[in-house]
One Martini backbone bead per residue (centre of mass of N, CA, C, O) as a GRO file, in nm:
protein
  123
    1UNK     BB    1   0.747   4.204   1.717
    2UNK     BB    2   0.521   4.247   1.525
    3UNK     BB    3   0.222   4.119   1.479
    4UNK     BB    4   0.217   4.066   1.195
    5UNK     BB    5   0.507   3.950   1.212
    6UNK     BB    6   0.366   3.689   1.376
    7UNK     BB    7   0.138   3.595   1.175
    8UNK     BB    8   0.337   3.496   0.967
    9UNK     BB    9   0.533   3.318   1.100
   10UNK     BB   10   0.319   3.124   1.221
   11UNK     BB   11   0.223   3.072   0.907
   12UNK     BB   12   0.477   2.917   0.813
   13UNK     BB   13   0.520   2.723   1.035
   14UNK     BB   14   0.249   2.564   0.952
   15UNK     BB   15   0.350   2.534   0.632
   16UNK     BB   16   0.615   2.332   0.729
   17UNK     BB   17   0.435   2.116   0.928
   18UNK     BB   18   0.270   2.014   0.674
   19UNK     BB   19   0.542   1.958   0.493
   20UNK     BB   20   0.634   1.733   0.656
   21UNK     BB   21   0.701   1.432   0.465
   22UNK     BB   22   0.626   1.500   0.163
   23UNK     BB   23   0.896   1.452   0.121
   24UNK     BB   24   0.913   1.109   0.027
   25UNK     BB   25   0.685   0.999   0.099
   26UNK     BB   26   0.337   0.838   0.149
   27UNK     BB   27   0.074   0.829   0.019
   28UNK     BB   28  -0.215   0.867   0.130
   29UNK     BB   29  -0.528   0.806   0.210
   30UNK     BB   30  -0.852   0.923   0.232
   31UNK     BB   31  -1.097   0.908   0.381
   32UNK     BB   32  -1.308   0.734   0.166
   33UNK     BB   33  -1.069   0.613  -0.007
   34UNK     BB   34  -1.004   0.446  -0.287
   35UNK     BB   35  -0.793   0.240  -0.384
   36UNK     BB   36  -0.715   0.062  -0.652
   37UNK     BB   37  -0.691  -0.254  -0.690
   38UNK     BB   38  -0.465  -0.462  -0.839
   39UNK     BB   39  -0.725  -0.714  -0.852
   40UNK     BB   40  -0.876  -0.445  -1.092
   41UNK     BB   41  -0.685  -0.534  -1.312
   42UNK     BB   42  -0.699  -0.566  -1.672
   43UNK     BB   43  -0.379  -0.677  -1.667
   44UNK     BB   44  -0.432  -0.953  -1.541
   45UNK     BB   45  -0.382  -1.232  -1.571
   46UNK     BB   46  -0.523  -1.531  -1.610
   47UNK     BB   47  -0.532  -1.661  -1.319
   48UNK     BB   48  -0.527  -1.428  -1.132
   49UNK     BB   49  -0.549  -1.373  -0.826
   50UNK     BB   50  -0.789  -1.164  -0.629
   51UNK     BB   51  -0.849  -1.318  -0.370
   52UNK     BB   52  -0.822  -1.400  -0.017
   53UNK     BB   53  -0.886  -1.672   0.199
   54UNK     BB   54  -0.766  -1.613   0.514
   55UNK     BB   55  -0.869  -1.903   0.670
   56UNK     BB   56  -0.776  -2.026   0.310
   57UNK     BB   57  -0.465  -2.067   0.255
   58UNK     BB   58  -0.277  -2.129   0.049
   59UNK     BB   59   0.030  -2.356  -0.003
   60UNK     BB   60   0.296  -2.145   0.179
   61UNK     BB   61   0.085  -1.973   0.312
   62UNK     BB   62   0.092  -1.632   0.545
   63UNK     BB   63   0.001  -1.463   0.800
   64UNK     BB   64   0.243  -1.179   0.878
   65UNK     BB   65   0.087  -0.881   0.874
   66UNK     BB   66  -0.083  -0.635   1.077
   67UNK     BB   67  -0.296  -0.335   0.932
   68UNK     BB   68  -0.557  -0.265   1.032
   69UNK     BB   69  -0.707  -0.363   0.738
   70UNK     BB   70  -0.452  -0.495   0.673
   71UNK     BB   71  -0.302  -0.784   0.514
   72UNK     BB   72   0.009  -0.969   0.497
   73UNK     BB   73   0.104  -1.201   0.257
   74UNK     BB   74   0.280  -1.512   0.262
   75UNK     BB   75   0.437  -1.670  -0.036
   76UNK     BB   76   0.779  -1.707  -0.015
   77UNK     BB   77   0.961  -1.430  -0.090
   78UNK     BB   78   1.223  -1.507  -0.005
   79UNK     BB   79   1.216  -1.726  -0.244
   80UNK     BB   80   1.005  -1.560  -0.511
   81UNK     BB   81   0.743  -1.534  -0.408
   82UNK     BB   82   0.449  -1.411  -0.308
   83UNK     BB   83   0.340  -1.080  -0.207
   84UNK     BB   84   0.028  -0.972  -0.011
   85UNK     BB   85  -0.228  -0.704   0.016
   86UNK     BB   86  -0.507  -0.738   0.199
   87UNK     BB   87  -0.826  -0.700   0.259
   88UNK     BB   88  -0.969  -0.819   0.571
   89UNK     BB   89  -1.284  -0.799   0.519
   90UNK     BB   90  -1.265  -0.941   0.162
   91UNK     BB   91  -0.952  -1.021   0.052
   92UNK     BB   92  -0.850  -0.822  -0.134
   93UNK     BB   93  -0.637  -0.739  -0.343
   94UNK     BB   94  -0.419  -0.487  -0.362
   95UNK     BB   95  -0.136  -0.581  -0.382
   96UNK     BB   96   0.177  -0.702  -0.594
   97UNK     BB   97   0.469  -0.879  -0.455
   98UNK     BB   98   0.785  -0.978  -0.430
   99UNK     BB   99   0.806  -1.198  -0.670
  100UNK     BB  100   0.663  -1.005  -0.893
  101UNK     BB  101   0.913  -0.801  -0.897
  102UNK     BB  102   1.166  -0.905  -1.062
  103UNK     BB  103   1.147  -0.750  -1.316
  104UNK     BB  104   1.003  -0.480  -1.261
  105UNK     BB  105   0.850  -0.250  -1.294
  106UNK     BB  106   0.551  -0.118  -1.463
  107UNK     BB  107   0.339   0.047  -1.585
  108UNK     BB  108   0.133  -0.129  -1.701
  109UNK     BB  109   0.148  -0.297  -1.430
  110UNK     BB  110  -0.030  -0.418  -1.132
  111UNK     BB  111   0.243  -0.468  -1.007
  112UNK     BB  112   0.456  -0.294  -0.770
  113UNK     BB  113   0.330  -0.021  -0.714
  114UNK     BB  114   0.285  -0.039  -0.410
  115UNK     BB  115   0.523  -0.098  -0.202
  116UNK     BB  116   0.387  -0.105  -0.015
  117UNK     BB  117   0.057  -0.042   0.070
  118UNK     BB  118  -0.156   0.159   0.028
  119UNK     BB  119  -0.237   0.215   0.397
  120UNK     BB  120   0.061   0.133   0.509
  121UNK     BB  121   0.137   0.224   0.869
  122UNK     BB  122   0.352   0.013   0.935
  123UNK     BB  123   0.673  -0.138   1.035
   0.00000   0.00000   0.00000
């Protein structure tokens, strides 16, 4: 193989190990990059919960999974009550999943868009 051509084939294979995993994988966020917290959506009704006191958690919930900053949330998912993704230093929720999800994401809705939530790499 002459040189060029192995400088060429050396760069394809580089950048088909860049994109393994792209097709059908979960975007994930650049560091210092804040995805739209579900919790910030105006279109959320009125009295739905924007933030959890993770150490005050309402009756019925408990932290079910911890990864990196975010804390898994069950309120009853089981059973159609809801899952939240919530940032675990400030309580915000990132998504709401679980029981919230029964009707199918809509496009215009704040609920179901990411479950689990984006920045969620553990399994």
């Amino acid at each position: 193989m002459t040189r060029p051509t192995a400088w060429m084939a050396a760069g394809l294979l580089l950048i088909g190990a860049v994109g393994c995993g792209a097709v059908g994988g979960r975007e994930e966020p650049l560091p210092g990059f804040t995805v739209q917290a579900a919790s910030d959506d105006p279109n959320l009704p009125e009295g739905t919960p924007r933030r959890l006191v993770l150490t005050d958690l309402p009756g019925g919930c408990e932290v079910d999974a911890r990864c990196g900053e975010l804390v898994g949330v069950n309120c009853g998912a089981e059973v159609d009550g809801p899952y939240y993704y919530v940032e675990a230093f400030s309580g915000r929720i990132l998504e709401y999943c679980g029981g919230a999800c029964m009707a199918g994401p809509r496009p215009d809705s704040p609920y179901c868009r990411n479950c689990p939530a984006v920045g969620w790499t553990c399994q």
